[in-house]
Wavefront OBJ file of the C-alpha trace (Angstrom):
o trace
v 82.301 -38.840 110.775
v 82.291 -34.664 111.108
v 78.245 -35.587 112.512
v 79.645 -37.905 114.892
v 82.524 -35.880 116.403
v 80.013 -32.936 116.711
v 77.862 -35.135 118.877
v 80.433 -36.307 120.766
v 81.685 -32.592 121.728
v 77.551 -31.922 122.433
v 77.605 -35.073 125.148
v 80.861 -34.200 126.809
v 79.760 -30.632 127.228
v 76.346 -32.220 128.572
v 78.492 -33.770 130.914
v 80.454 -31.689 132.231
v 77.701 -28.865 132.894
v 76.082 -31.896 135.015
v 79.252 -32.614 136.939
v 79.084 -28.918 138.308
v 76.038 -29.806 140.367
v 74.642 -32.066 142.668
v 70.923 -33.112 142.268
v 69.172 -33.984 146.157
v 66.245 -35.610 145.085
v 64.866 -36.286 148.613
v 64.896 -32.835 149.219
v 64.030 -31.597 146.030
v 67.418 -29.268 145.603
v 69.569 -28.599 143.055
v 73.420 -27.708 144.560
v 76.403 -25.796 143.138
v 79.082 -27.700 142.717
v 82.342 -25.768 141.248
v 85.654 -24.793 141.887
v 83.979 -21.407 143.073
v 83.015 -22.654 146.114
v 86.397 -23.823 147.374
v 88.249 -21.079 145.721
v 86.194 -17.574 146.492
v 85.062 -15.930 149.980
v 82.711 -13.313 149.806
v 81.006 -11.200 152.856
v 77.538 -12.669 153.118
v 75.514 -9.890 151.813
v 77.892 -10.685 148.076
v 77.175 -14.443 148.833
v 73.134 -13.863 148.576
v 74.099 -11.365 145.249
v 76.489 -14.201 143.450
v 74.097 -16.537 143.950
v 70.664 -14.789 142.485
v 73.175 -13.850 139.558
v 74.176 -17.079 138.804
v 73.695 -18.862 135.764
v 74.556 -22.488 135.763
v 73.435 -25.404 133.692
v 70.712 -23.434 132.146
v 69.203 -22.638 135.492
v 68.894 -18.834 136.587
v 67.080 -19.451 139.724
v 69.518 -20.213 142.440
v 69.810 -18.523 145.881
v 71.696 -18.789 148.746
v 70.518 -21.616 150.821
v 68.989 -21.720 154.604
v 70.611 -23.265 157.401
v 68.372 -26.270 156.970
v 68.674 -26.624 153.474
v 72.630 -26.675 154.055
v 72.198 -29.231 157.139
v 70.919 -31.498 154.657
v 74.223 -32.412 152.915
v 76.146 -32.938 156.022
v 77.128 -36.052 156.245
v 77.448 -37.324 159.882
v 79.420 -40.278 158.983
v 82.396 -38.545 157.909
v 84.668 -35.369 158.454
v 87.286 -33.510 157.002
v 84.886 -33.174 154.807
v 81.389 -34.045 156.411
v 79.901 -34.186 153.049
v 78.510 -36.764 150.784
v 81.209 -37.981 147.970
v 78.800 -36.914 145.157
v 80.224 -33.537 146.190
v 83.495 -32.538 144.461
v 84.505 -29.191 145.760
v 84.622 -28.226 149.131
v 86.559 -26.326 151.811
v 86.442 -28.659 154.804
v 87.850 -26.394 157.257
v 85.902 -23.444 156.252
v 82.333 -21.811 157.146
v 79.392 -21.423 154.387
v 77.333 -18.890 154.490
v 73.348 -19.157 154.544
v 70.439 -16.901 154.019
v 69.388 -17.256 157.844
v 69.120 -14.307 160.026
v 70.446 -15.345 163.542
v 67.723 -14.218 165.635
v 68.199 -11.094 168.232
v 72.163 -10.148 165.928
v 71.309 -7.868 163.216
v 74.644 -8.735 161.342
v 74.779 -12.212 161.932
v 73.916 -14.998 159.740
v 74.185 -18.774 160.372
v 76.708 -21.039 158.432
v 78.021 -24.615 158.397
v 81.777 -25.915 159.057
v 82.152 -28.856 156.596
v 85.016 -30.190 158.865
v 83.211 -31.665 161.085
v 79.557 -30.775 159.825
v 78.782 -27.776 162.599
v 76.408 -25.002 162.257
v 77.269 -21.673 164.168
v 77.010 -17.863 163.441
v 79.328 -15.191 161.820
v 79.120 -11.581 161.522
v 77.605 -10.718 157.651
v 81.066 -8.406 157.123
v 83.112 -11.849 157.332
v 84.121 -13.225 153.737
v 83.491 -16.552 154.187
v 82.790 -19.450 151.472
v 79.516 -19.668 149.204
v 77.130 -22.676 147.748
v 74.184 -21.901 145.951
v 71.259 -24.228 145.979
v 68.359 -24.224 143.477
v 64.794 -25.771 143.810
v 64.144 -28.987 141.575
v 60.478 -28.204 141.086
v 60.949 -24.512 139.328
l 1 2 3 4 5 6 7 8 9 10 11 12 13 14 15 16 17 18 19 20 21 22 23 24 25 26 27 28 29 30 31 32 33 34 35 36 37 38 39 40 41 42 43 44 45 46 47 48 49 50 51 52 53 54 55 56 57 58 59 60 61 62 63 64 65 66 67 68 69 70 71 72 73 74 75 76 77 78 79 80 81 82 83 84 85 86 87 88 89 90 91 92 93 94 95 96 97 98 99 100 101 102 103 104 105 106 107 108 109 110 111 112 113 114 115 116 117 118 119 120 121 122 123 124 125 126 127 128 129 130 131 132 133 134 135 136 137 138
């Protein structure tokens, strides 16, 4: 019985370290999926920094994602949020930052507005929200 219980506490915490992410396999990415990123905006040079230091479901590698990794998981076909309902946290109404340089704006980066599921640019000093995004393949 004390084996069986000890299992049981082994799946559920199985389960819920796979409930804090979101797998894309037709993209081959890995997504963050926590209260963090509904609950904690960061300028986006300490976006690119929480993300290379986090450690989530035994994975070290993740990074901030690029504006077309993060156009990936907008979902078109809704709003308020315009994401997929595999994804459990999200600010709809707020901007996420990405690792892309607008061209020609030294301190601007591009983001997406889950609202509706827009792209567009803010300056890096904003504290706006965060996702990090890991490769399946490493």
């Amino acid at each position: 019985m004390y084996k069986l219980f000890l299992t049981f506490i082994a799946l559920t915490a199985l389960l819920a370290a796979e409930a804090t992410m979101v797998k894309d396999s037709r993209h081959g990415l890995m997504w963050e999926d926590t209260p963090h990123v509904r609950e904690t905006k960061v300028t986006q040079p300490r976006a690119k920094e929480y993300c290379s230091e986090l450690k989530l479901g035994g994975f070290d590698n993740w990074r901030l994602p690029t504006i077309h990794e993060l156009l990936t998981i907008v979902d078109y076909h809704r709003v308020s949020p315009a994401l997929p309902k595999a994804f459990s946290y999200v600010e709809d109404e707020s901007f996420y930052w990405t690792k892309t340089r607008v061209a020609d704006e030294d301190d601007a980066f591009w983001g997406v507005n889950f609202k509706r599921g827009a792209s567009s640019k803010a300056s890096q000093y904003y504290d706006r929200y965060v996702r990090c995004v890991r490769d399946l393949k490493k």
